[in-house]
C-alpha atoms as a printed R data frame, in Angstrom:
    type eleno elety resid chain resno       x       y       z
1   ATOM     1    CA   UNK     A     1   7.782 -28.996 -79.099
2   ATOM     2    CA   UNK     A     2   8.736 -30.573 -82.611
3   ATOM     3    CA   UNK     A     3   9.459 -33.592 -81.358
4   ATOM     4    CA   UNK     A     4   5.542 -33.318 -80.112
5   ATOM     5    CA   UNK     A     5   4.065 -32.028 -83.430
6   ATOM     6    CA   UNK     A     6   6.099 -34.764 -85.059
7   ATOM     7    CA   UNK     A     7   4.405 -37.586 -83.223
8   ATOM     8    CA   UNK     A     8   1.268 -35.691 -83.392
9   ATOM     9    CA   UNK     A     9   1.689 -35.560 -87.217
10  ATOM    10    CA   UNK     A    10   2.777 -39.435 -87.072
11  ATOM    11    CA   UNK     A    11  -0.706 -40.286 -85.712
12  ATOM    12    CA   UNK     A    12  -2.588 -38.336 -87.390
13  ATOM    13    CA   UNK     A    13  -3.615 -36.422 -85.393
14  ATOM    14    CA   UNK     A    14  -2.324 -32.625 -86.282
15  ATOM    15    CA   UNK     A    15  -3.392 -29.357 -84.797
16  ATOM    16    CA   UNK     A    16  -2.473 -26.183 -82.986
17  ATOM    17    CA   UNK     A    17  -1.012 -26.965 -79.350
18  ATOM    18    CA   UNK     A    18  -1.714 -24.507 -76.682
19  ATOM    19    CA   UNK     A    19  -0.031 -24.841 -73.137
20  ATOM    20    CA   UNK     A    20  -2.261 -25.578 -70.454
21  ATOM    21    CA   UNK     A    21  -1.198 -25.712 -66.998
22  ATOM    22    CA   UNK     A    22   0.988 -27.976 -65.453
23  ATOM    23    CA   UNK     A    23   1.590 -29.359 -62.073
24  ATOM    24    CA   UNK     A    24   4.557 -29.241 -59.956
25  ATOM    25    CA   UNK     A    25   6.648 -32.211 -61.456
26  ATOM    26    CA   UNK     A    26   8.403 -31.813 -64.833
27  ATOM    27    CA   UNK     A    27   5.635 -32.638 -67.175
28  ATOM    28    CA   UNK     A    28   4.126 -30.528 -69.253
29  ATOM    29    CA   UNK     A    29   0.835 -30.603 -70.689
30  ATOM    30    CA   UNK     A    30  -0.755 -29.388 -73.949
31  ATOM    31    CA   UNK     A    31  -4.448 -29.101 -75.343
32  ATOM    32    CA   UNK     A    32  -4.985 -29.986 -79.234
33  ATOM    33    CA   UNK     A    33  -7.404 -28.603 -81.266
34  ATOM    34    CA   UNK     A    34  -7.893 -29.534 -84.741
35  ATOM    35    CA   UNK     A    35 -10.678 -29.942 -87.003
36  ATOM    36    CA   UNK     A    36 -10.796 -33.722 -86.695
37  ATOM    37    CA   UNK     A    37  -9.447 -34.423 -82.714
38  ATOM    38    CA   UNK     A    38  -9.019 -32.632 -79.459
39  ATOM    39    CA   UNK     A    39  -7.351 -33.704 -76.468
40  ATOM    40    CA   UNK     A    40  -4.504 -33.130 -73.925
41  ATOM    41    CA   UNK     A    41  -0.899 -34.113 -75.015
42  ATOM    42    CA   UNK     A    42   1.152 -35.079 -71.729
43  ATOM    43    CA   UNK     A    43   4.894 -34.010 -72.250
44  ATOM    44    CA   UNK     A    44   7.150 -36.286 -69.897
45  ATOM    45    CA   UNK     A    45  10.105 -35.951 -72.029
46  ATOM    46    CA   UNK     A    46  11.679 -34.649 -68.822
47  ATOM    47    CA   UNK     A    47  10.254 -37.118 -66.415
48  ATOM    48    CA   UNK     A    48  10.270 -40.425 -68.846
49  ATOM    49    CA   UNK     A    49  10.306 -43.069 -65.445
50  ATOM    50    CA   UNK     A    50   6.583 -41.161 -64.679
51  ATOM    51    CA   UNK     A    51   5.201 -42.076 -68.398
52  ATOM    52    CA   UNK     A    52   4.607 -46.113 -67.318
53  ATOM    53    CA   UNK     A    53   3.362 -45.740 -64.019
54  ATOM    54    CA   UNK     A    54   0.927 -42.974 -65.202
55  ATOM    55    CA   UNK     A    55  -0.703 -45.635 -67.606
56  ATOM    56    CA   UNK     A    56  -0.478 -48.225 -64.777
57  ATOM    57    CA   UNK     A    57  -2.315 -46.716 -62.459
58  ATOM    58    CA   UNK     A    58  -4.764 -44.966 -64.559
59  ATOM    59    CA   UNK     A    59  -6.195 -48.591 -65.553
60  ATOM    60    CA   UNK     A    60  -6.453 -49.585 -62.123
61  ATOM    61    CA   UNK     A    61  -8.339 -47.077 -61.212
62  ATOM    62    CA   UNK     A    62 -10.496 -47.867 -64.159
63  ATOM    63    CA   UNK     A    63 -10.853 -51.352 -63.312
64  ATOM    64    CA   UNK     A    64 -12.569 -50.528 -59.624
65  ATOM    65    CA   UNK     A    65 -14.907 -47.855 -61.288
66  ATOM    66    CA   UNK     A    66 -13.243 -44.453 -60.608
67  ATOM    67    CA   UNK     A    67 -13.630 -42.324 -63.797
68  ATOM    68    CA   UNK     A    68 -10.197 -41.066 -64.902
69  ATOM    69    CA   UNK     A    69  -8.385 -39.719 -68.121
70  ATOM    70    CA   UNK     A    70  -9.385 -42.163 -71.058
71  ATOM    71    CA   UNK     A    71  -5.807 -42.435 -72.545
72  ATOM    72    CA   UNK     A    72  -5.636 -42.579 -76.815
73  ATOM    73    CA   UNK     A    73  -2.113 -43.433 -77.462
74  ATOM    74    CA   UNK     A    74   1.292 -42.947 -76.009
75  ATOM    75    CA   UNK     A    75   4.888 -42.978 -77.229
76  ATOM    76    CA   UNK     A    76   7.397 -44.856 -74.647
77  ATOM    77    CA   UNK     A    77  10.165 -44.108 -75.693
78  ATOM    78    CA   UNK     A    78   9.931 -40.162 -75.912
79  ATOM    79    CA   UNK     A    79   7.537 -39.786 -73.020
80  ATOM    80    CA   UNK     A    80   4.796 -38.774 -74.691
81  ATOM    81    CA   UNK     A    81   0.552 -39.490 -73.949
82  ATOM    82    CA   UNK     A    82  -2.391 -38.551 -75.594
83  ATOM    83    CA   UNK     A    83  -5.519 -38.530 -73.616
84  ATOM    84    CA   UNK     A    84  -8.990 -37.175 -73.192
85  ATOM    85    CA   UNK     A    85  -9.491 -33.120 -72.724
86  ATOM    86    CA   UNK     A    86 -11.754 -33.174 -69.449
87  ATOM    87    CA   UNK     A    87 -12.074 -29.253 -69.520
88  ATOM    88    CA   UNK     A    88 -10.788 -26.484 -67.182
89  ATOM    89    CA   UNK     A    89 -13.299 -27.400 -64.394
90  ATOM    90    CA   UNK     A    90 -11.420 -28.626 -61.192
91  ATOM    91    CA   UNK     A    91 -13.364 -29.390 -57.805
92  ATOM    92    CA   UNK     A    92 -11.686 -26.313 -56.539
93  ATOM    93    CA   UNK     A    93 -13.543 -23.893 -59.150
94  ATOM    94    CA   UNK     A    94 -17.009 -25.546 -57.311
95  ATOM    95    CA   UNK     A    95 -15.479 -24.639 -53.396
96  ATOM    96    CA   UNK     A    96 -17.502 -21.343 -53.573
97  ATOM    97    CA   UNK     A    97 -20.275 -22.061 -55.713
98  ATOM    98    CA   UNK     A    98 -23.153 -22.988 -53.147
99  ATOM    99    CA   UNK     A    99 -22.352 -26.804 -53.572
100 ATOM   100    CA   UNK     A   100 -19.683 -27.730 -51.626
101 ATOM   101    CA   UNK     A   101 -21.262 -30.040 -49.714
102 ATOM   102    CA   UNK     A   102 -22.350 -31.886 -52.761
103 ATOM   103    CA   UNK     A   103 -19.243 -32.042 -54.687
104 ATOM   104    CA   UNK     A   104 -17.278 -32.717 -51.372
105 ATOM   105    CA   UNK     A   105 -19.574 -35.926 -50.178
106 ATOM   106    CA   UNK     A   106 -19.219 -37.230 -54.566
107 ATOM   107    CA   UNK     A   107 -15.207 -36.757 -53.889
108 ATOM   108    CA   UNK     A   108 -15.492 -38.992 -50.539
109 ATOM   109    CA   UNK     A   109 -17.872 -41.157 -52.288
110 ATOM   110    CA   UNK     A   110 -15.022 -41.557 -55.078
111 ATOM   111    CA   UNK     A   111 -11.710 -41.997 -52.309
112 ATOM   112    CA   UNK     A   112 -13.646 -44.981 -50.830
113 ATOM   113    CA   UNK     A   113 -13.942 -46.540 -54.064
114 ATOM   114    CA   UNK     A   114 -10.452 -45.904 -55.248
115 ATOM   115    CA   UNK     A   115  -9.165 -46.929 -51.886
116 ATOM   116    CA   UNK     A   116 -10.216 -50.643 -53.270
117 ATOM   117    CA   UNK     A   117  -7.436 -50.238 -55.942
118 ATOM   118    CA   UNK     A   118  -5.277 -53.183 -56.647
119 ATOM   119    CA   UNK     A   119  -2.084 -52.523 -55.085
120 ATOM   120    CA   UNK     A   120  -0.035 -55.201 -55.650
121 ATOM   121    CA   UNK     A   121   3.719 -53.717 -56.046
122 ATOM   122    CA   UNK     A   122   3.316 -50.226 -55.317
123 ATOM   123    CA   UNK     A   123   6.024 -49.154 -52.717
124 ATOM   124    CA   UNK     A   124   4.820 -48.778 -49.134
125 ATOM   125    CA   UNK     A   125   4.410 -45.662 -47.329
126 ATOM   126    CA   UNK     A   126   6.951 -47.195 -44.576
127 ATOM   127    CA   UNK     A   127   8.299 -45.384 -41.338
128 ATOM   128    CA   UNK     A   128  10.948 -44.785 -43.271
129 ATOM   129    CA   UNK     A   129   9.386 -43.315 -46.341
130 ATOM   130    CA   UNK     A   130   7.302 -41.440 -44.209
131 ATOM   131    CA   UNK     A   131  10.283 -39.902 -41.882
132 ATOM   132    CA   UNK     A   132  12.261 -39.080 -44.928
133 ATOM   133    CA   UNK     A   133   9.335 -37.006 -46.514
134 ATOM   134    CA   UNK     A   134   9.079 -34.988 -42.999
135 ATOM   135    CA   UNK     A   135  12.907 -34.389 -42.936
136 ATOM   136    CA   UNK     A   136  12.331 -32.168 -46.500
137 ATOM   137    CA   UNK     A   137  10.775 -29.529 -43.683
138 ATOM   138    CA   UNK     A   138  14.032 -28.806 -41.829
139 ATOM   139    CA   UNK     A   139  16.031 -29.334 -44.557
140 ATOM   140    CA   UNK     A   140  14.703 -27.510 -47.583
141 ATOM   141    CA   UNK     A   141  11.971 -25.219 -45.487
142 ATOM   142    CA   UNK     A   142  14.266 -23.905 -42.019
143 ATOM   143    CA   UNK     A   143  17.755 -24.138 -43.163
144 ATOM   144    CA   UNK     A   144  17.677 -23.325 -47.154
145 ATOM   145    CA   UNK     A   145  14.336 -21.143 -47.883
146 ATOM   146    CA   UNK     A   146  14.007 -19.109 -43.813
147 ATOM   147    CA   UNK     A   147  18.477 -19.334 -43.430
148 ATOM   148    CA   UNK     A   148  18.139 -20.895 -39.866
149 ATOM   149    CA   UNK     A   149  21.083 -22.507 -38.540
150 ATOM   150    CA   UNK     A   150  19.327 -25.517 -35.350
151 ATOM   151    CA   UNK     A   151  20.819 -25.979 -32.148
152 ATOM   152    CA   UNK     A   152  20.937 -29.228 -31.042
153 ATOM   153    CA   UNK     A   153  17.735 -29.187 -28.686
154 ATOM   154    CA   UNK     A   154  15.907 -27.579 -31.645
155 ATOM   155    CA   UNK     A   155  17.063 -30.173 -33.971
156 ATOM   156    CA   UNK     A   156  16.142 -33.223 -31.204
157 ATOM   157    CA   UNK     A   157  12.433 -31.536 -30.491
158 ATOM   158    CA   UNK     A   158  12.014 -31.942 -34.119
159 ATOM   159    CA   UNK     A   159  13.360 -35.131 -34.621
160 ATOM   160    CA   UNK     A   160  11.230 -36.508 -31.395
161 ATOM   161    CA   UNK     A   161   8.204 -34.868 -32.583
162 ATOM   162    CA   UNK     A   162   8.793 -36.870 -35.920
163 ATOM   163    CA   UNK     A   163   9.081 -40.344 -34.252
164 ATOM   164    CA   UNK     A   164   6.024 -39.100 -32.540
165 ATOM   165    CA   UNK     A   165   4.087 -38.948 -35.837
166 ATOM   166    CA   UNK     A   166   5.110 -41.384 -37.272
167 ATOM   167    CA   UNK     A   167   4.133 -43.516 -34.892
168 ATOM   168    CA   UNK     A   168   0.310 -42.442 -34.531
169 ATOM   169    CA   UNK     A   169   0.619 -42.449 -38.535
170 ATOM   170    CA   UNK     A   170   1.420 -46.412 -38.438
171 ATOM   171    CA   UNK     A   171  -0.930 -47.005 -35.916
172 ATOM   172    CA   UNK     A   172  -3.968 -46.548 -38.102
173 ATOM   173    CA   UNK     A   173  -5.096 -48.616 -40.696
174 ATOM   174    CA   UNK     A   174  -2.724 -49.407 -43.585
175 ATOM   175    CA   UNK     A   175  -2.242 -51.248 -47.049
176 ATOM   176    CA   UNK     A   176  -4.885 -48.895 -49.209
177 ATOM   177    CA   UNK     A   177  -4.369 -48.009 -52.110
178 ATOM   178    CA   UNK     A   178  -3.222 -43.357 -51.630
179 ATOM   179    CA   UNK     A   179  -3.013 -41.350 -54.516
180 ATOM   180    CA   UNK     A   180  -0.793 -39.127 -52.553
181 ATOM   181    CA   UNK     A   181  -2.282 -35.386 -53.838
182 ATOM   182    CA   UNK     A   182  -5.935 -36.320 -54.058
183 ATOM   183    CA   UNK     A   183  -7.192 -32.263 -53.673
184 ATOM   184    CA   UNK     A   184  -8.907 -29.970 -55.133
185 ATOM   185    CA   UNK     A   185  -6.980 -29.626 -58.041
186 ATOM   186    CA   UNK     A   186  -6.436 -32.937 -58.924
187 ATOM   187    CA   UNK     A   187 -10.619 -33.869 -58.815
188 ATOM   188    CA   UNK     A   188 -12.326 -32.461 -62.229
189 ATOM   189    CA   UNK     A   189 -15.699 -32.220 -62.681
190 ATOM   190    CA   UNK     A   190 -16.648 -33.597 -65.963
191 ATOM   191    CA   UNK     A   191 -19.975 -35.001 -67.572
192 ATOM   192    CA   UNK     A   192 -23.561 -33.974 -67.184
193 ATOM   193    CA   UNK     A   193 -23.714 -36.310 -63.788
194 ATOM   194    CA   UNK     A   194 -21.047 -34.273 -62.063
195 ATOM   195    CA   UNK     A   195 -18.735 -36.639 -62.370
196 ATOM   196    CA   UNK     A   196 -15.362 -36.472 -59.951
197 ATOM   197    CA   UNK     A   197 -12.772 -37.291 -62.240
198 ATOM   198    CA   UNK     A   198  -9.175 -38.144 -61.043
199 ATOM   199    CA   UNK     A   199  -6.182 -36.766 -61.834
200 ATOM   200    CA   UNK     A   200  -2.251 -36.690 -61.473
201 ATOM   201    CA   UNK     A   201  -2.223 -40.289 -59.840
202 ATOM   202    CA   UNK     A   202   1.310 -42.105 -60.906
203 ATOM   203    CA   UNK     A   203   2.917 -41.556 -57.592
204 ATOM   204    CA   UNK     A   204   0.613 -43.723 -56.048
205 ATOM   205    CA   UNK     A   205   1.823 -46.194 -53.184
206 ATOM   206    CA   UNK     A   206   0.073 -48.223 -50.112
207 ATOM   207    CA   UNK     A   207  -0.447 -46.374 -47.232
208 ATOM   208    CA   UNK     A   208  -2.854 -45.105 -44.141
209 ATOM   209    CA   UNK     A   209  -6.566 -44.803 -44.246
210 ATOM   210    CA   UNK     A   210  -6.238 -41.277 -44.149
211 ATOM   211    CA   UNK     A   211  -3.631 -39.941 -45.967
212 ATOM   212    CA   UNK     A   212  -5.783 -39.556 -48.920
213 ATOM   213    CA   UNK     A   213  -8.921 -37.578 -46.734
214 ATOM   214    CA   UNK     A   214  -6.776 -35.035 -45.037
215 ATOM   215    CA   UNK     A   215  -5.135 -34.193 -48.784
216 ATOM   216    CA   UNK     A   216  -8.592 -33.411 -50.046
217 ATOM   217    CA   UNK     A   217  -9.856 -31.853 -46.652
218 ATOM   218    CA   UNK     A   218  -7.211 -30.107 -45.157
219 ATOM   219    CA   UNK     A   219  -5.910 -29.126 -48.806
220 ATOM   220    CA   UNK     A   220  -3.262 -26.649 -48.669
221 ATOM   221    CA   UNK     A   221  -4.889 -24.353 -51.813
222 ATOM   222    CA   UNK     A   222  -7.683 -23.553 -49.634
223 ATOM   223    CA   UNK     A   223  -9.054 -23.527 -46.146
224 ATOM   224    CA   UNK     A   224 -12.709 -25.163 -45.388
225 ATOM   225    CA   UNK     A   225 -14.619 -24.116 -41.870
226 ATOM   226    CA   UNK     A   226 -13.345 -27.012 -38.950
227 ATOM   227    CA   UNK     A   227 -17.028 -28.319 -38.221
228 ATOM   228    CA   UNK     A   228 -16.983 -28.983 -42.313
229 ATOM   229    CA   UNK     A   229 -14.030 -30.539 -41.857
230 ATOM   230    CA   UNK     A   230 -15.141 -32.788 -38.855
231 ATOM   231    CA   UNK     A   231 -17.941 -33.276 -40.497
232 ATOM   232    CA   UNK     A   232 -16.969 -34.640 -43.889
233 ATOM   233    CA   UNK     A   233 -13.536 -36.657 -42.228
234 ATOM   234    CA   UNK     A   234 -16.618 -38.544 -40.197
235 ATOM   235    CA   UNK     A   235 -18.577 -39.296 -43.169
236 ATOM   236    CA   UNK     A   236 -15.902 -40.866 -44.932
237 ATOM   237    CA   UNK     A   237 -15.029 -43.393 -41.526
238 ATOM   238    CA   UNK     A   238 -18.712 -44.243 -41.996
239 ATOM   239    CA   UNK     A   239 -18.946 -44.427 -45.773
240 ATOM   240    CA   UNK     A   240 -15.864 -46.575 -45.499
241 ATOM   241    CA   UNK     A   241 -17.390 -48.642 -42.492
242 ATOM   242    CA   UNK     A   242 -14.697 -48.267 -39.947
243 ATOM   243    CA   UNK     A   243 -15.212 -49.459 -36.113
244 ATOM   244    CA   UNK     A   244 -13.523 -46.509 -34.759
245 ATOM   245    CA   UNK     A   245 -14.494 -43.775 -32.364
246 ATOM   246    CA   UNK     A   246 -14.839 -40.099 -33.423
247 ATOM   247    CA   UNK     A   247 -12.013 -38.887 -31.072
248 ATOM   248    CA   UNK     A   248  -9.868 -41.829 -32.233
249 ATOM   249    CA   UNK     A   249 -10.105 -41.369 -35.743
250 ATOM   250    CA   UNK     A   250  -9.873 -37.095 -35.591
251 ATOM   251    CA   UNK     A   251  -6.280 -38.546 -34.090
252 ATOM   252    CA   UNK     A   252  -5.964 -40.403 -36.745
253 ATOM   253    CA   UNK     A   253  -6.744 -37.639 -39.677
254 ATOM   254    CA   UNK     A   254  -4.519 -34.638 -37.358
255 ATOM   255    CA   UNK     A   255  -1.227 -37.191 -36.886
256 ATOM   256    CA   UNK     A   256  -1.559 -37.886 -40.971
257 ATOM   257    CA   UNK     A   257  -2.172 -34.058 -41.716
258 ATOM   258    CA   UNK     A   258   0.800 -33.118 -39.521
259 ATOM   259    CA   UNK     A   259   3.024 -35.783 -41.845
260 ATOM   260    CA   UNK     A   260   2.057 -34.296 -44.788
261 ATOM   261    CA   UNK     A   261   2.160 -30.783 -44.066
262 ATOM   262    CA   UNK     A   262   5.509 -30.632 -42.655
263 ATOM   263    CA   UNK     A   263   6.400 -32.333 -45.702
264 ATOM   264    CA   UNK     A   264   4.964 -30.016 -48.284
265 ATOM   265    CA   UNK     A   265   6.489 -27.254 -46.213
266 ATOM   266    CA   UNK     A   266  10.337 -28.589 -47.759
267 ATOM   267    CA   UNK     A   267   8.433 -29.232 -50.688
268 ATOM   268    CA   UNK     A   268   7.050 -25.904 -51.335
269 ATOM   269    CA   UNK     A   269  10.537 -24.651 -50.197
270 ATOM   270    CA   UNK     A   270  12.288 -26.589 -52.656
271 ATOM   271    CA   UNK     A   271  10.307 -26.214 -55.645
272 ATOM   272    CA   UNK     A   272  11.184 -22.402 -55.130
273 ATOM   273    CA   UNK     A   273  14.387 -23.031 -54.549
274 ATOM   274    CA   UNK     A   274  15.722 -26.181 -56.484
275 ATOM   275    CA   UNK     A   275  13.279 -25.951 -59.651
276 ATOM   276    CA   UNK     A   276  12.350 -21.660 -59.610
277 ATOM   277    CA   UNK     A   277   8.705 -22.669 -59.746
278 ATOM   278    CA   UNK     A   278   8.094 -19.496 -56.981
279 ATOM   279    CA   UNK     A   279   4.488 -19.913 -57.362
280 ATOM   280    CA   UNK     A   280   3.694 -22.571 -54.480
281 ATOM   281    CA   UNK     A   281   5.517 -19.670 -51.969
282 ATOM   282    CA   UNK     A   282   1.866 -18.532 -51.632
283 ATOM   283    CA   UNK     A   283   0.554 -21.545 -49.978
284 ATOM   284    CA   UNK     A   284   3.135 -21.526 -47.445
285 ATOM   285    CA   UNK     A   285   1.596 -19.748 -44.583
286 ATOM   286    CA   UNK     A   286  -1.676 -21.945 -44.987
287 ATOM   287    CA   UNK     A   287   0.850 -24.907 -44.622
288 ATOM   288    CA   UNK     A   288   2.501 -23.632 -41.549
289 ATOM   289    CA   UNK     A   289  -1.117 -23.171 -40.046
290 ATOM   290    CA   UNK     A   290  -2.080 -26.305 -40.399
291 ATOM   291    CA   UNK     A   291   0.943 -27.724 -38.448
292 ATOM   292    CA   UNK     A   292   0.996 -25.160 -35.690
293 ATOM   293    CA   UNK     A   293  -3.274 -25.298 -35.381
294 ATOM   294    CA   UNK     A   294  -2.543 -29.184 -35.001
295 ATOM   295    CA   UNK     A   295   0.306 -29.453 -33.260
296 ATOM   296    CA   UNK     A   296  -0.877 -26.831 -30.597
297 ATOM   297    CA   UNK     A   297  -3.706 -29.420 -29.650
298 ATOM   298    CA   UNK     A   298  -1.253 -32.377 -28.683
299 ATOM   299    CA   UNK     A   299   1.529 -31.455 -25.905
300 ATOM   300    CA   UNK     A   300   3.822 -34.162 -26.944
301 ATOM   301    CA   UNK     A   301   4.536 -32.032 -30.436
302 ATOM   302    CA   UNK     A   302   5.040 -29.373 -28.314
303 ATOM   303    CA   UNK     A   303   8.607 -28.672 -28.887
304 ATOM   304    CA   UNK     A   304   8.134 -28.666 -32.641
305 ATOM   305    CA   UNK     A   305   5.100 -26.125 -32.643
306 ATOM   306    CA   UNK     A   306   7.863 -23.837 -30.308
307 ATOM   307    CA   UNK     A   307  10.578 -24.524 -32.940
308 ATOM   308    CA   UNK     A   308   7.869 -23.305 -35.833
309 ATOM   309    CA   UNK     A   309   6.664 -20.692 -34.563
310 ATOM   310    CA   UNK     A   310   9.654 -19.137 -33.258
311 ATOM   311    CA   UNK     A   311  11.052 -19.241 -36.540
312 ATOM   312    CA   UNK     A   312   8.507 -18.277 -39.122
């Protein structure tokens, strides 16, 4: 924290620091107030490599019309970023205020425009990137956080079922621009337009159509009705123009929900385990839903939906 002040005092721009909270990487973040400035103060002390990308991305963004973060100043070479105070108002404080429909249909309007982001060498969202995410699951979630030792054929349904996914992942349409955790808290609402405001975007890469729709529909914080669901996922393949059938692109969003959901089960499992941050253990079970409600409708994942749910 002196290191912080220090800077802040460097600047000019002094003031009391109160904690504000974080996400699950090793950032911190911090809200100044002072007479003359307010803002947030982004700690990545811990997580310097995250500072540069951060910046990167956020003028992207910028450049294709999606509001984000206006950034003040930054400090390289302690990790340091001072940016615009956008509130405490996150799309997920507006789920149960009467206007989801509203706020959901401005956050689709927004992923179609961000999904024109300049891409050009962001890391690709590859079989191989997106088979080692899913192999977090049986590592971090079955054999570290629930202590199951996998038999062979357990181990094999899994591993088919993978292949399986990632297959009808790559199928789909690729090379767009995915923010990778574009959810409900990750969208602010900010201005007196209602603004959707975008958050917590330096992990970026180039992946599926989708990826980006079933993180904000199928979010893992919170559970929407199916038809709302259906509803909204169809909106966007319109919005964004695509010459696909419903049934074909429902396949489309369930095969990229599975992928990430098994994922954030080893993620959720490691955070707990790995970094003590216990407080993700909550969103577990909605997680595990998700896989076994999808899985259940397609009998080639059968064997991992029996492996699941006899282990839970």
């Amino acid at each position: 924290m002196n290191k912080i002040e220090a800077w802040l005092e460097e600047i000019d721009c002094e003031g009391s620091l109160e904690a504000v909270s974080g996400d699950a990487s090793f950032r911190k973040y911090y809200r100044l107030k002072s007479i003359m400035h307010s803002g947030i103060v982004m700690d990545s002390s811990l997580d310097k490599e995250s500072l540069i990308p951060f910046i990167d991305i956020n003028h992207r963004l910028f450049e294709v019309g999606v509001r984000v973060p206006k950034i003040n100043t930054y400090q390289k070479q302690e990790g340091f970023l001072f940016m615009e105070d956008l509130g405490n108002t996150h799309l997920y404080e507006k789920i149960d205020s009467g206007e989801f429909e509203y706020f959901y249909e401005k956050a689709i309007d927004t992923l179609v425009k961000m999904q024109n982001t300049e891409t050009e060498d962001l890391s690709a969202y590859d079989e191989a990137f997106l088979r080692f995410e899913m192999d977090l699951m049986p590592e971090w979630y079955l054999e570290k956080y629930l202590e199951k030792s996998l038999d062979d054929v357990q181990k094999n349904s899994i591993s088919k079922a993978f292949d399986t996914i990632v297959s009808e992942v790559m199928a789909q349409p690729q090379e767009v621009f995915v923010h990778r955790d574009y959810h409900s808290r990750n969208l602010m609402i900010g201005g007196c337009e209602d603004e959707i405001v975008v958050i917590d975007y330096q992990d970026a890469r180039i992946g599926a159509v989708t990826y980006d729709l079933v993180s904000l529909l199928r979010d893992v914080y919170v559970e929407f009705d199916p038809k709302d669901v259906e509803r909204l996922a169809l909106s966007f393949r319109d919005k964004k123009g695509l010459n696909v059938d419903d049934e074909t692109f429902m396949r489309w969003f369930d095969f990229m929900g599975l992928q990430r959901h098994i994922k954030i089960l080893g993620i959720f499992a490691r955070l707990h385990l790995r970094d003590g941050k216990d407080g993700y253990l909550k969103d577990i079970p909605l997680t595990l839903k998700y896989v076994l409600d999808v899985g259940s409708k397609y009998p080639e994942l059968k064997g991992l939906v029996d492996v699941l749910g006899s282990l839970k």
